[in-house]
N, C-alpha and C positions, 0 to 999 in steps of 0.2 A: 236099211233102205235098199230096193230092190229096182235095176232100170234094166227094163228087157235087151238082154244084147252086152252087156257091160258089166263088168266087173268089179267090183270095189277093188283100191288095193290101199296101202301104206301109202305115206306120201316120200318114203324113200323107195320105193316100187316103183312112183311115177318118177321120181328124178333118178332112177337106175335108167329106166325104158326110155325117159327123154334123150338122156344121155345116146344111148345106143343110137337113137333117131339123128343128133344131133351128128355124130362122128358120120355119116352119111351126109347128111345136109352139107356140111363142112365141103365137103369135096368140090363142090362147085361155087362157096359161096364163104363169106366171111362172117366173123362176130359185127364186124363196122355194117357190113351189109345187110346183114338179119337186121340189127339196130335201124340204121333207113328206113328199110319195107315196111315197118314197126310205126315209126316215127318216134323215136323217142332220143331222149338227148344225147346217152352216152350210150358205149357198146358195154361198160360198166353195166348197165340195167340188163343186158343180156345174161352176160355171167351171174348174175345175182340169181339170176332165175333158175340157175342149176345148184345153186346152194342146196347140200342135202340137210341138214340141220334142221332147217324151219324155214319156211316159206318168206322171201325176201323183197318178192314183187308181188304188186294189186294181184288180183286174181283175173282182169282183163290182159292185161300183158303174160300171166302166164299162159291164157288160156289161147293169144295171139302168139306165142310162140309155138306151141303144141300145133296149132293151127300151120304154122309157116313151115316147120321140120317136116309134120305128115306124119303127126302122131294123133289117131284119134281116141282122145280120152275127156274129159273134161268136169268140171268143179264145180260140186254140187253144195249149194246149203241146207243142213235141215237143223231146226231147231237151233241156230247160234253155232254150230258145227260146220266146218267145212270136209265135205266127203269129195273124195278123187275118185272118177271112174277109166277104165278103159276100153275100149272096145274090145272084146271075146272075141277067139277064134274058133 
């Protein structure tokens, strides 16, 4: 699968790169606070979401986190497949 502008990667490629987004994000803001802006229960669902293993949150919540750090990449399906892209430099 091919999306003009973006890159497929692994899905420990995107929890490498969130990560990196994330330690930036931090600086001005917390795990409890990303959680708020979010709305979701715990700051527990935050951390999950950096699980490099296997994908531990919905794919709305991952894709609202990516979103809230300033990471543009996002989760594509094709065929029962979940594909990760990121934006190309």
């Amino acid at each position: 699968m091919n999306i003009s502008g973006y890159k497929q990667v692994t899905y420990l490629r995107l929890q490498q790169l969130m990560a990196a987004k994330y330690e930036k994000y931090k600086e001005g803001s917390s795990e409890i606070l990303l959680a708020v802006s979010l709305n979701v229960k715990s700051s527990q669902t935050v951390r999950n979401a950096f699980q490099q293993d296997m994908q531990m949150v919905s794919d709305s919540i991952l894709t609202s986190i990516i979103e809230a750090i300033g990471l543009n990449a996002c989760v594509v399906w094709e065929k029962g497949q979940r594909n990760y892209f990121v934006k190309g430099k």
